[in-house]
mmJSON file of the N, C-alpha and C atoms, coordinates in Angstrom:
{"data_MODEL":{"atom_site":{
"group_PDB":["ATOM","ATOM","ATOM","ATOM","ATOM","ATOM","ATOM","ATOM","ATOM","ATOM","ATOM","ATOM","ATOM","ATOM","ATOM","ATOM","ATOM","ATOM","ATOM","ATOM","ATOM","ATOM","ATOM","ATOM","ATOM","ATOM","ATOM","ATOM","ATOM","ATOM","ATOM","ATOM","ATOM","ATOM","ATOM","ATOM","ATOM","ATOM","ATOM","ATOM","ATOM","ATOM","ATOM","ATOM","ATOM","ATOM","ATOM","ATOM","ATOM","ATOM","ATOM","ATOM","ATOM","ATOM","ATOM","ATOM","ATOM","ATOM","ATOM","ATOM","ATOM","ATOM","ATOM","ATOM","ATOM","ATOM","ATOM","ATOM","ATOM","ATOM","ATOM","ATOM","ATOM","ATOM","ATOM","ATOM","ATOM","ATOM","ATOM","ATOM","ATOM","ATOM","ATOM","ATOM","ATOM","ATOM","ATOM","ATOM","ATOM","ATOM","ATOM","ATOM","ATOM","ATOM","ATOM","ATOM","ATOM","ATOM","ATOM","ATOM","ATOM","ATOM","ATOM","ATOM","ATOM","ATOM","ATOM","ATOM","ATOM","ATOM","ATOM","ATOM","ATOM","ATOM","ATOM","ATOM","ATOM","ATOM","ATOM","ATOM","ATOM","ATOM","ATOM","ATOM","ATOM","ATOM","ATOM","ATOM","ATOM","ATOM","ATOM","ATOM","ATOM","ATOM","ATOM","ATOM","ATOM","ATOM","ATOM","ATOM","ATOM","ATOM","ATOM","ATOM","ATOM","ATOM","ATOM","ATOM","ATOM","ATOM","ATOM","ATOM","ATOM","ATOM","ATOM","ATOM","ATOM","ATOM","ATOM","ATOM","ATOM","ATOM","ATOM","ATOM","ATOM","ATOM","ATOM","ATOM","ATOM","ATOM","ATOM","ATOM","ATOM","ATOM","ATOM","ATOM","ATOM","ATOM","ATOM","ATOM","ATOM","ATOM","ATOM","ATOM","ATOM","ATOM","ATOM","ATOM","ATOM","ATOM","ATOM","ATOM","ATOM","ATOM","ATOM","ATOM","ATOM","ATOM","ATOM","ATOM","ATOM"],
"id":[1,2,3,4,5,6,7,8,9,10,11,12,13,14,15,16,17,18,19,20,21,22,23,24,25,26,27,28,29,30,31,32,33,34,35,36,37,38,39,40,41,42,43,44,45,46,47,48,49,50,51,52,53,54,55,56,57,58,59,60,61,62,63,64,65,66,67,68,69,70,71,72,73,74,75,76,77,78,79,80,81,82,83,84,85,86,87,88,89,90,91,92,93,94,95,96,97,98,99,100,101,102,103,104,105,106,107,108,109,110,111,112,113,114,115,116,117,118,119,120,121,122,123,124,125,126,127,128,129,130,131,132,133,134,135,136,137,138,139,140,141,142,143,144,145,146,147,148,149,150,151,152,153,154,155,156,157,158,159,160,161,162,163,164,165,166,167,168,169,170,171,172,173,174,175,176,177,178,179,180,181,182,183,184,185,186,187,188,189,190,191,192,193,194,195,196,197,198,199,200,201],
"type_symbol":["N","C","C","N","C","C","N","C","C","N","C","C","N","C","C","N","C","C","N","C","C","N","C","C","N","C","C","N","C","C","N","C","C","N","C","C","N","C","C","N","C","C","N","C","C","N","C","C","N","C","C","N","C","C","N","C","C","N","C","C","N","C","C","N","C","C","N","C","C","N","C","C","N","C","C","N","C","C","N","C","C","N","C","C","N","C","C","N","C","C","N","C","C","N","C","C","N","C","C","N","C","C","N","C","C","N","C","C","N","C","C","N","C","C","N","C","C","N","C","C","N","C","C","N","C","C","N","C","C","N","C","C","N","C","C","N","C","C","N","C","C","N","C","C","N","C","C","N","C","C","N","C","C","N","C","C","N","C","C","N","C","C","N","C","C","N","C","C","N","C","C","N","C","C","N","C","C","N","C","C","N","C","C","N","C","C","N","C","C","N","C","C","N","C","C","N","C","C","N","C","C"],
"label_atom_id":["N","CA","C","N","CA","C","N","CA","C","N","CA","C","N","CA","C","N","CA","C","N","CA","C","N","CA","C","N","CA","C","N","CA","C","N","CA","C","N","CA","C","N","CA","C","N","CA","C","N","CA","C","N","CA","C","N","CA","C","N","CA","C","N","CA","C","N","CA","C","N","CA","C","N","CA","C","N","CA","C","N","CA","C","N","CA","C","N","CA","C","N","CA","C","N","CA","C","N","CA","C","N","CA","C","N","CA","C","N","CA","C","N","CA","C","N","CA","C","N","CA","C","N","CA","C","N","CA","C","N","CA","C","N","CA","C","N","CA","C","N","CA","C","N","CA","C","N","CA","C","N","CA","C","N","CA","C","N","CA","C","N","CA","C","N","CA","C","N","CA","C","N","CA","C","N","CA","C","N","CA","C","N","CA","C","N","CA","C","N","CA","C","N","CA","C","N","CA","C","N","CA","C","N","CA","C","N","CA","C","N","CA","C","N","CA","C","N","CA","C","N","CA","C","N","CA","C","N","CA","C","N","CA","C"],
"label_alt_id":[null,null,null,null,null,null,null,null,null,null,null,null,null,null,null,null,null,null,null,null,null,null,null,null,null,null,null,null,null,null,null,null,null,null,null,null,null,null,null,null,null,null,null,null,null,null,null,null,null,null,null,null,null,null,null,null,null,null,null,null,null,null,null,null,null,null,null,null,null,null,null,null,null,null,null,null,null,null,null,null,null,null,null,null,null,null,null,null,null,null,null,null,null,null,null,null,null,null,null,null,null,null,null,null,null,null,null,null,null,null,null,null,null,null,null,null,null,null,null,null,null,null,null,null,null,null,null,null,null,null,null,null,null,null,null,null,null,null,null,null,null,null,null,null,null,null,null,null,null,null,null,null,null,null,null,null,null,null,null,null,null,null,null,null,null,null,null,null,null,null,null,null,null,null,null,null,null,null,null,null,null,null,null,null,null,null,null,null,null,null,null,null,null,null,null,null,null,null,null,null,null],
"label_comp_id":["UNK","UNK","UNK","UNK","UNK","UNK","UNK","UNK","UNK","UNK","UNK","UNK","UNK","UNK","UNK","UNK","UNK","UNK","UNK","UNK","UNK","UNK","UNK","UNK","UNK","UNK","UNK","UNK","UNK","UNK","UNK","UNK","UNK","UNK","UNK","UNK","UNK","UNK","UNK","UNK","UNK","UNK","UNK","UNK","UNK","UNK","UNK","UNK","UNK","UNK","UNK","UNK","UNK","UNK","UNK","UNK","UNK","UNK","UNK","UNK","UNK","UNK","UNK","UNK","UNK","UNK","UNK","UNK","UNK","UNK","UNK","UNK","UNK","UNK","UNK","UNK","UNK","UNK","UNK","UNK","UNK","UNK","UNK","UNK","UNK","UNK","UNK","UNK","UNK","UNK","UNK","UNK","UNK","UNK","UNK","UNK","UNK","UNK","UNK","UNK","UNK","UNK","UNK","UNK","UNK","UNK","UNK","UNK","UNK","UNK","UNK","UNK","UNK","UNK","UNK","UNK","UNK","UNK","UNK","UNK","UNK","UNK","UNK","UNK","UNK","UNK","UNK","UNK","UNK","UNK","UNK","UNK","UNK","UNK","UNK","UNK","UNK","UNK","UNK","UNK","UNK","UNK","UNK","UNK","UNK","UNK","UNK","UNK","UNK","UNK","UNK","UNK","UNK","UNK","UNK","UNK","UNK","UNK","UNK","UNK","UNK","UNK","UNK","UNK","UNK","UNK","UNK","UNK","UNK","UNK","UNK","UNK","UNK","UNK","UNK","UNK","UNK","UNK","UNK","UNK","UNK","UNK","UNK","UNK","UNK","UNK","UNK","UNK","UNK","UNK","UNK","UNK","UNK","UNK","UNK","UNK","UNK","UNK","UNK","UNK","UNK"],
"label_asym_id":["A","A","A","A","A","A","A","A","A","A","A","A","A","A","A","A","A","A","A","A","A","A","A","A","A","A","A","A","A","A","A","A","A","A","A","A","A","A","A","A","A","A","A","A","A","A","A","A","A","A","A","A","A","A","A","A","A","A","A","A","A","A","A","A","A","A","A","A","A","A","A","A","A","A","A","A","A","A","A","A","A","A","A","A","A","A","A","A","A","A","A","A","A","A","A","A","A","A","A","A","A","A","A","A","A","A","A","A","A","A","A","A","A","A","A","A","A","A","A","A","A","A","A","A","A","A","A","A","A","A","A","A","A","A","A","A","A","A","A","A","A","A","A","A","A","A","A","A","A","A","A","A","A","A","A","A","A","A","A","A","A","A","A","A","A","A","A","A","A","A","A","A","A","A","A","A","A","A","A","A","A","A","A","A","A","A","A","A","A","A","A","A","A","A","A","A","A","A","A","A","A"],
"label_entity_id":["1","1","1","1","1","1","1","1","1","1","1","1","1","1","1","1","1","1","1","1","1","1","1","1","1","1","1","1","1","1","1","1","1","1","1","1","1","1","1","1","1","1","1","1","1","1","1","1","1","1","1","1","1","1","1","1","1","1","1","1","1","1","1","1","1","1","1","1","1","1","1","1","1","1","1","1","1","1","1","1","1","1","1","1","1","1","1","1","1","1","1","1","1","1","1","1","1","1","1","1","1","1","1","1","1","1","1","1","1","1","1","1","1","1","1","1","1","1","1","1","1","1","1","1","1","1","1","1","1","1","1","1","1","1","1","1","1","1","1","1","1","1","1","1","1","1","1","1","1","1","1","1","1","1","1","1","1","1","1","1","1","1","1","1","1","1","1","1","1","1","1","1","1","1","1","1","1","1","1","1","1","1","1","1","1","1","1","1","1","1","1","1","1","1","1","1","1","1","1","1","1"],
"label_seq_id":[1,1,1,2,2,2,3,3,3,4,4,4,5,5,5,6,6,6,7,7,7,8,8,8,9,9,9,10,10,10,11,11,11,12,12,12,13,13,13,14,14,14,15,15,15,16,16,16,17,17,17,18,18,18,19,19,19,20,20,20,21,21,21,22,22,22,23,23,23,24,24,24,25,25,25,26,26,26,27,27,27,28,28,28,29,29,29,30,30,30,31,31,31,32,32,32,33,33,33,34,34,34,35,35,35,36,36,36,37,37,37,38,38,38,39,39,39,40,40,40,41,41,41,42,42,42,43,43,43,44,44,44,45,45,45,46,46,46,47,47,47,48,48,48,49,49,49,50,50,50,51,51,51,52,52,52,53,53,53,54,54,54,55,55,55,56,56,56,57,57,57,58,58,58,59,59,59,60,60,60,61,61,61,62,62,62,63,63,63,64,64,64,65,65,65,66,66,66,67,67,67],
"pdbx_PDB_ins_code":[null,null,null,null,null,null,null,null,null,null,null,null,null,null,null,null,null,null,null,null,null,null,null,null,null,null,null,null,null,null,null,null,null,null,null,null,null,null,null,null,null,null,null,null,null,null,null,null,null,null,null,null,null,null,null,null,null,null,null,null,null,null,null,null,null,null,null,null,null,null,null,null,null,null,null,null,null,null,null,null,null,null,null,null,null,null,null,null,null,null,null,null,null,null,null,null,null,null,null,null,null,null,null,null,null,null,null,null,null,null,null,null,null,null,null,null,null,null,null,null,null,null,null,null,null,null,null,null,null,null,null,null,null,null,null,null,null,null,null,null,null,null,null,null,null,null,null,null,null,null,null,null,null,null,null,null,null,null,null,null,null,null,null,null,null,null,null,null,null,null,null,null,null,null,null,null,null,null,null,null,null,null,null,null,null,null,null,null,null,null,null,null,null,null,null,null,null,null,null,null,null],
"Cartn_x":[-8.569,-9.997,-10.465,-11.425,-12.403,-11.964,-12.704,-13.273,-11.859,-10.837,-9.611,-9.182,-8.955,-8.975,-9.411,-11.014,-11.639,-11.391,-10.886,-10.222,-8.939,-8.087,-6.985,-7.152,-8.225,-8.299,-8.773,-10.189,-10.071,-9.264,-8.465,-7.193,-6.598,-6.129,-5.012,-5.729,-7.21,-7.947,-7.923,-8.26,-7.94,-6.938,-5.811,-4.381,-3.946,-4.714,-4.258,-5.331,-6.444,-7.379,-6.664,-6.158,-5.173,-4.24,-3.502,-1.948,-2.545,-3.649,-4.03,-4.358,-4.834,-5.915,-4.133,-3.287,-1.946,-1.255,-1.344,-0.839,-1.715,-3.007,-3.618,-3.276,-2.898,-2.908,-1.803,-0.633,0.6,1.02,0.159,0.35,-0.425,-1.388,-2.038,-0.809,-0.527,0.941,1.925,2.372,3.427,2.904,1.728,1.186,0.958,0.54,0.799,1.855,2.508,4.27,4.587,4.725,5.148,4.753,3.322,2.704,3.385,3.132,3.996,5.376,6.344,7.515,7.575,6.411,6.619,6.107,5.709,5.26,6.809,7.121,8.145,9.639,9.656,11.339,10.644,10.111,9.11,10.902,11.846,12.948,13.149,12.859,13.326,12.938,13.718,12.878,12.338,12.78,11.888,10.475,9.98,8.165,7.851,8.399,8.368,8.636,10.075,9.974,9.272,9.195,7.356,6.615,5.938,4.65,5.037,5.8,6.143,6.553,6.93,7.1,5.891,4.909,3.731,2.717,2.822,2.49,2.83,4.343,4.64,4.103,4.242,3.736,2.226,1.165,0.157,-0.702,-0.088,-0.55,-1.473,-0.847,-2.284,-2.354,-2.649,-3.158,-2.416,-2.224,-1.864,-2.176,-3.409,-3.766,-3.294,-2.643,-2.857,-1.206,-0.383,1.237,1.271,0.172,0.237,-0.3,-0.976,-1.955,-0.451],
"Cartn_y":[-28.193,-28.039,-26.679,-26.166,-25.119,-24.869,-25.952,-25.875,-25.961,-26.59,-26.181,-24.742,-24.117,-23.205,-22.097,-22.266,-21.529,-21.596,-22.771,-22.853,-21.93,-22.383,-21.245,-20.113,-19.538,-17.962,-17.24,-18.716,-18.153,-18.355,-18.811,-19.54,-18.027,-17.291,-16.525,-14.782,-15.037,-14.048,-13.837,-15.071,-15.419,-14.439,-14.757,-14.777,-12.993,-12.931,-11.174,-9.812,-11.014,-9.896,-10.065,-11.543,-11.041,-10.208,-10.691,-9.622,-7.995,-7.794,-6.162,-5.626,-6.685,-6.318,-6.357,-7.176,-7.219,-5.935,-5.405,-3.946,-2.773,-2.982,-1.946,-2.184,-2.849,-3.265,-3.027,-3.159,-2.52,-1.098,-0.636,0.937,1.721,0.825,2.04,1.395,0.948,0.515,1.316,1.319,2.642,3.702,4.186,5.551,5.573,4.834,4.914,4.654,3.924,4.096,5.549,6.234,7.165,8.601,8.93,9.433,9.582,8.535,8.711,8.369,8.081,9.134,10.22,10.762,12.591,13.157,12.488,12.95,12.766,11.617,11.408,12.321,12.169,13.146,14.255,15.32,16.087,16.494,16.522,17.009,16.124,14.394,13.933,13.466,13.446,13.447,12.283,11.287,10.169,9.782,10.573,10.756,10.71,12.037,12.698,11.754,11.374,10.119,9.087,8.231,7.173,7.418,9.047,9.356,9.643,10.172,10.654,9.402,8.483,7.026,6.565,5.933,5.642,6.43,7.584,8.485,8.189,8.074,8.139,7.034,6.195,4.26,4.637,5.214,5.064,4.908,4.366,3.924,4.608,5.824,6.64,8.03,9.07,10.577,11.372,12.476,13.874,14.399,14.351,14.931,14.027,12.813,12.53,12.141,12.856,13.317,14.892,15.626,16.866,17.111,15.808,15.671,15.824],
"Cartn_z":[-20.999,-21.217,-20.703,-20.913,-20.615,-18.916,-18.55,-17.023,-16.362,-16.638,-16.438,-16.266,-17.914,-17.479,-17.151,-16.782,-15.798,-14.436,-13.74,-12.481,-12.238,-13.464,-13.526,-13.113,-13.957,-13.88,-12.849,-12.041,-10.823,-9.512,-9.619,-8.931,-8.656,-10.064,-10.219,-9.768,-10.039,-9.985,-8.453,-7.661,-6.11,-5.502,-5.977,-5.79,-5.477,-7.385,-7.006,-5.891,-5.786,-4.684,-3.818,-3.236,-2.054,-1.776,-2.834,-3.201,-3.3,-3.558,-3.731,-2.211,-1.638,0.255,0.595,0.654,1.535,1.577,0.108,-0.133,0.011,0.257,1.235,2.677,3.181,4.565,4.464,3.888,4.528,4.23,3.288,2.761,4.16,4.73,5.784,7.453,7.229,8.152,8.12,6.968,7.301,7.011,6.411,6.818,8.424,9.06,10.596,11.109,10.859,11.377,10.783,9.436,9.106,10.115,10.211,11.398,12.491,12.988,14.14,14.287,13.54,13.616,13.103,12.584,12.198,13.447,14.662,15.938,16.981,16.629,17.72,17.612,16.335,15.453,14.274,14.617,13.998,12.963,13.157,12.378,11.499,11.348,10.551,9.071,8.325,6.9,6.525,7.581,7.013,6.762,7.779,6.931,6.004,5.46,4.212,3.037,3.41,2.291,2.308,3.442,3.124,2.369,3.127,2.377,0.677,0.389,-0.989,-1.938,-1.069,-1.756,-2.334,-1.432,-0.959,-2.185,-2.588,-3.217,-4.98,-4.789,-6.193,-6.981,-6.007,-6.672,-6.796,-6.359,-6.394,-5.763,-4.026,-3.137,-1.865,-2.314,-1.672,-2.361,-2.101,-3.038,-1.953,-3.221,-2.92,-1.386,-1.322,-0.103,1.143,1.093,2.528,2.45,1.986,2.011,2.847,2.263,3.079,4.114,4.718,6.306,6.914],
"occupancy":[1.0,1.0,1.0,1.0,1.0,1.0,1.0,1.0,1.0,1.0,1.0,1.0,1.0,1.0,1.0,1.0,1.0,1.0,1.0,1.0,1.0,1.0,1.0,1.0,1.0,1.0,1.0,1.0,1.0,1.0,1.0,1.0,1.0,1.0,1.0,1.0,1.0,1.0,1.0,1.0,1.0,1.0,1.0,1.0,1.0,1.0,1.0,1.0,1.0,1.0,1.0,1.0,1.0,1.0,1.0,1.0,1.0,1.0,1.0,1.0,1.0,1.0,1.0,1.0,1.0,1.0,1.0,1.0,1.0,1.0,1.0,1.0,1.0,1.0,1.0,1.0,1.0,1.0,1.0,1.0,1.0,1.0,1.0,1.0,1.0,1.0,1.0,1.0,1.0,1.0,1.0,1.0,1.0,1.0,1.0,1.0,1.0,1.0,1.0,1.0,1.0,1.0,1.0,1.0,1.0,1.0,1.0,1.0,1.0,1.0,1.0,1.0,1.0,1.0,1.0,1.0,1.0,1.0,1.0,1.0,1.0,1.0,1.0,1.0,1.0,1.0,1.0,1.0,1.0,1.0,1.0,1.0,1.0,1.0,1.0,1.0,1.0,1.0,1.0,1.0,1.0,1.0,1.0,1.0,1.0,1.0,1.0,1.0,1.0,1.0,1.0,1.0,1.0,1.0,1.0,1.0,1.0,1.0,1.0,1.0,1.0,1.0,1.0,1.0,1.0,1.0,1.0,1.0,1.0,1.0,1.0,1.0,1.0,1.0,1.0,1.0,1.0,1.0,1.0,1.0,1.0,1.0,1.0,1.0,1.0,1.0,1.0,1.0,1.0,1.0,1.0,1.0,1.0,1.0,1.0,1.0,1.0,1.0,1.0,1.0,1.0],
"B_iso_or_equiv":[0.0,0.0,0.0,0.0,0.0,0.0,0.0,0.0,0.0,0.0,0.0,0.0,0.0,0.0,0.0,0.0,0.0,0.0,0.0,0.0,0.0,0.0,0.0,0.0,0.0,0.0,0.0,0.0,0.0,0.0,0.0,0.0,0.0,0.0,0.0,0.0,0.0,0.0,0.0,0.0,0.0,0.0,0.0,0.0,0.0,0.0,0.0,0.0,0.0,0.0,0.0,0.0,0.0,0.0,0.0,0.0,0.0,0.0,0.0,0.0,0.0,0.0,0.0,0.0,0.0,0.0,0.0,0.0,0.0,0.0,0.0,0.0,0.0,0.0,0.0,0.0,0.0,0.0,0.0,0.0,0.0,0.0,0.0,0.0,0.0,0.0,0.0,0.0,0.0,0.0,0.0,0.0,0.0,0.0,0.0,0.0,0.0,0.0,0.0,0.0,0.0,0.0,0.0,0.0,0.0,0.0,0.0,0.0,0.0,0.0,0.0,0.0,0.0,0.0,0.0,0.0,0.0,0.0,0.0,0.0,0.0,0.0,0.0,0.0,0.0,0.0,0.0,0.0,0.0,0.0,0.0,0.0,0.0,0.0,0.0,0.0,0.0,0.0,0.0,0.0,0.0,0.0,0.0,0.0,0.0,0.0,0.0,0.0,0.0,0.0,0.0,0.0,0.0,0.0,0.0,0.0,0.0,0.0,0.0,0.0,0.0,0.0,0.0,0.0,0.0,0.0,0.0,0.0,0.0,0.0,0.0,0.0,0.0,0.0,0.0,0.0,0.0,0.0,0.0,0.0,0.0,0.0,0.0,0.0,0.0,0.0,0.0,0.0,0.0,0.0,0.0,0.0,0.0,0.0,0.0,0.0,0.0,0.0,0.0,0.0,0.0],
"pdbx_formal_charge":[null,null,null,null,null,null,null,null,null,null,null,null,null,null,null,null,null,null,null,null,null,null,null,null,null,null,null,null,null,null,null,null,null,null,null,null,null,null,null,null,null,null,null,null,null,null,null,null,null,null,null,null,null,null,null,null,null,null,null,null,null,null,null,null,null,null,null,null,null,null,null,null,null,null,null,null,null,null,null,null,null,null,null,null,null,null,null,null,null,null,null,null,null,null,null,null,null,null,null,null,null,null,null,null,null,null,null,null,null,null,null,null,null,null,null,null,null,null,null,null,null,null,null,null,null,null,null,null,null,null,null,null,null,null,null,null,null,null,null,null,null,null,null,null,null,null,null,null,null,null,null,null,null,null,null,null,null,null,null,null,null,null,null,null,null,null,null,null,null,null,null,null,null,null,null,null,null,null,null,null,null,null,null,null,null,null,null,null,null,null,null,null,null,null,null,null,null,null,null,null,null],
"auth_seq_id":[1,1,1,2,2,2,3,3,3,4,4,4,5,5,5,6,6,6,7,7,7,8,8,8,9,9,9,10,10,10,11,11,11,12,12,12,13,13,13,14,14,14,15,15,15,16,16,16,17,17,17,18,18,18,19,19,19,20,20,20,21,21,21,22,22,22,23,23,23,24,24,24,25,25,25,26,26,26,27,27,27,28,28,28,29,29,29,30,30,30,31,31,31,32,32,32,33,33,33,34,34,34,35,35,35,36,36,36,37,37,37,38,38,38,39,39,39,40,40,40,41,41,41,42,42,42,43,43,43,44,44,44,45,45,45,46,46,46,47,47,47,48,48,48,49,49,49,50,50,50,51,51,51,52,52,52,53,53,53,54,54,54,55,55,55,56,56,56,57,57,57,58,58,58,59,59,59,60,60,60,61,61,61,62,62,62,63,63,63,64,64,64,65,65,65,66,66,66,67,67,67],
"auth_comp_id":["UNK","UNK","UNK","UNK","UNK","UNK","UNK","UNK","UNK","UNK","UNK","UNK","UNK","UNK","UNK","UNK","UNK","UNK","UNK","UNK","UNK","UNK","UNK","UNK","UNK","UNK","UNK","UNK","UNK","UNK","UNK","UNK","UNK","UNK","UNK","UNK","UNK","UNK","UNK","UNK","UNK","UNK","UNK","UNK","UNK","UNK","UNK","UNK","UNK","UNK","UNK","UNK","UNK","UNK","UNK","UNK","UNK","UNK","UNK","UNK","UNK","UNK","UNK","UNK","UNK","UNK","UNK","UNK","UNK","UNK","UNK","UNK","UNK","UNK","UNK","UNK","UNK","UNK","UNK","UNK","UNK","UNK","UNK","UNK","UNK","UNK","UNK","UNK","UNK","UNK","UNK","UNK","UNK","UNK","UNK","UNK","UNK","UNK","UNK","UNK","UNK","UNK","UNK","UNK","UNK","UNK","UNK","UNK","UNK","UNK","UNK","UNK","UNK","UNK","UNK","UNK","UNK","UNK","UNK","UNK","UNK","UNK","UNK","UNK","UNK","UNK","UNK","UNK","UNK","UNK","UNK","UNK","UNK","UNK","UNK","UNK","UNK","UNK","UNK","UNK","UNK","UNK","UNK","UNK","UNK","UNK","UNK","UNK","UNK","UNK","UNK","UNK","UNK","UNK","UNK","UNK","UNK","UNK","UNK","UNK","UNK","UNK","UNK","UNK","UNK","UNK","UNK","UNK","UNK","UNK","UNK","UNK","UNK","UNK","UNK","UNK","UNK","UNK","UNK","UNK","UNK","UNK","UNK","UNK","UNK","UNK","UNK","UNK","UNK","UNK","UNK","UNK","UNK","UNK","UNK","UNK","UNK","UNK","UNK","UNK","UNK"],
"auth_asym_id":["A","A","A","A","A","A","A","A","A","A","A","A","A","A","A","A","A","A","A","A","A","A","A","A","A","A","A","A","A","A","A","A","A","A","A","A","A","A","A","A","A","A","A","A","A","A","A","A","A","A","A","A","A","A","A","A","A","A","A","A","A","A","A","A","A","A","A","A","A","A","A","A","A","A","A","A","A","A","A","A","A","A","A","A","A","A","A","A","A","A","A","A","A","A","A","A","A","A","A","A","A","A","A","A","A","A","A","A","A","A","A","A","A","A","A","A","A","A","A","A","A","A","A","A","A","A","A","A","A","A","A","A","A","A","A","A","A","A","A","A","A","A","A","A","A","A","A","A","A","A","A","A","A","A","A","A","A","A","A","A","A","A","A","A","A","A","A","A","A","A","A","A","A","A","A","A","A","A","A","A","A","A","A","A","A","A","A","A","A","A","A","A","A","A","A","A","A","A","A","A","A"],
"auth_atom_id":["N","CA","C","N","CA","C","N","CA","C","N","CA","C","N","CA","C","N","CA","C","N","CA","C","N","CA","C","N","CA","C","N","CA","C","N","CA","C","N","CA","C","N","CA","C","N","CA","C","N","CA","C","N","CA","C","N","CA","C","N","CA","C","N","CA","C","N","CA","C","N","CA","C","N","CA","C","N","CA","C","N","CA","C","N","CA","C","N","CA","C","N","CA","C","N","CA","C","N","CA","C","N","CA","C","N","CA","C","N","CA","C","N","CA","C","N","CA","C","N","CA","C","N","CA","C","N","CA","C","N","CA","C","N","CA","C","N","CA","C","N","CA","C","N","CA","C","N","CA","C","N","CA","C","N","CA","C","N","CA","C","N","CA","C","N","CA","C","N","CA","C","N","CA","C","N","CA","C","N","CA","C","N","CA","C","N","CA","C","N","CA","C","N","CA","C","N","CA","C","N","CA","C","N","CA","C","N","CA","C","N","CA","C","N","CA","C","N","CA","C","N","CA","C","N","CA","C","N","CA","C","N","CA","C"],
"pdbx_PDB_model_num":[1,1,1,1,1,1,1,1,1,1,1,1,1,1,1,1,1,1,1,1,1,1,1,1,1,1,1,1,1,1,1,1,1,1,1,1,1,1,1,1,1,1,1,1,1,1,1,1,1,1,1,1,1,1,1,1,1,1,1,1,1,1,1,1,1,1,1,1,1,1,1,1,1,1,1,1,1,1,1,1,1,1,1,1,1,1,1,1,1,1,1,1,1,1,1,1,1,1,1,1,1,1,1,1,1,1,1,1,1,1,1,1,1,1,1,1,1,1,1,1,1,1,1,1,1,1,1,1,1,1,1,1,1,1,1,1,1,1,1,1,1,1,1,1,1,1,1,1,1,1,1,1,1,1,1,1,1,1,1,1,1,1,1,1,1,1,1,1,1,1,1,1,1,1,1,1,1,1,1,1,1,1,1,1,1,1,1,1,1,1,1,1,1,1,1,1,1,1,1,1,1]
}}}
């Protein structure tokens, strides 16, 4: 029925605002883990790759790979 699947949709609609807030919340996680191991091992490239990861998917912009 209808009202069925209007429950559905907001069920699933539910589902993915969460799934979107979880992946802001862990994208600004390892931008702060990433941070600060570019403080603790300023030599190692693993920053670099987070942020450039983080970057390529979409997950944050240009500018805050080159902070």
């Amino acid at each position: 029925s209808a009202l069925t699947q209007r429950d559905d949709m907001r069920q699933v609609r539910e589902q993915l605002e969460e799934a979107e807030k979880q992946v802001e919340e862990l994208t600004m996680w390892i931008k702060r883990l990433a941070h600060s191991l570019r403080n603790a091992r300023p030599n190692s490239k693993l920053h670099g790759a987070a942020m450039n990861y983080l970057s390529r998917k979409g997950l944050i912009s240009v500018e805050d790979v080159l902070r």
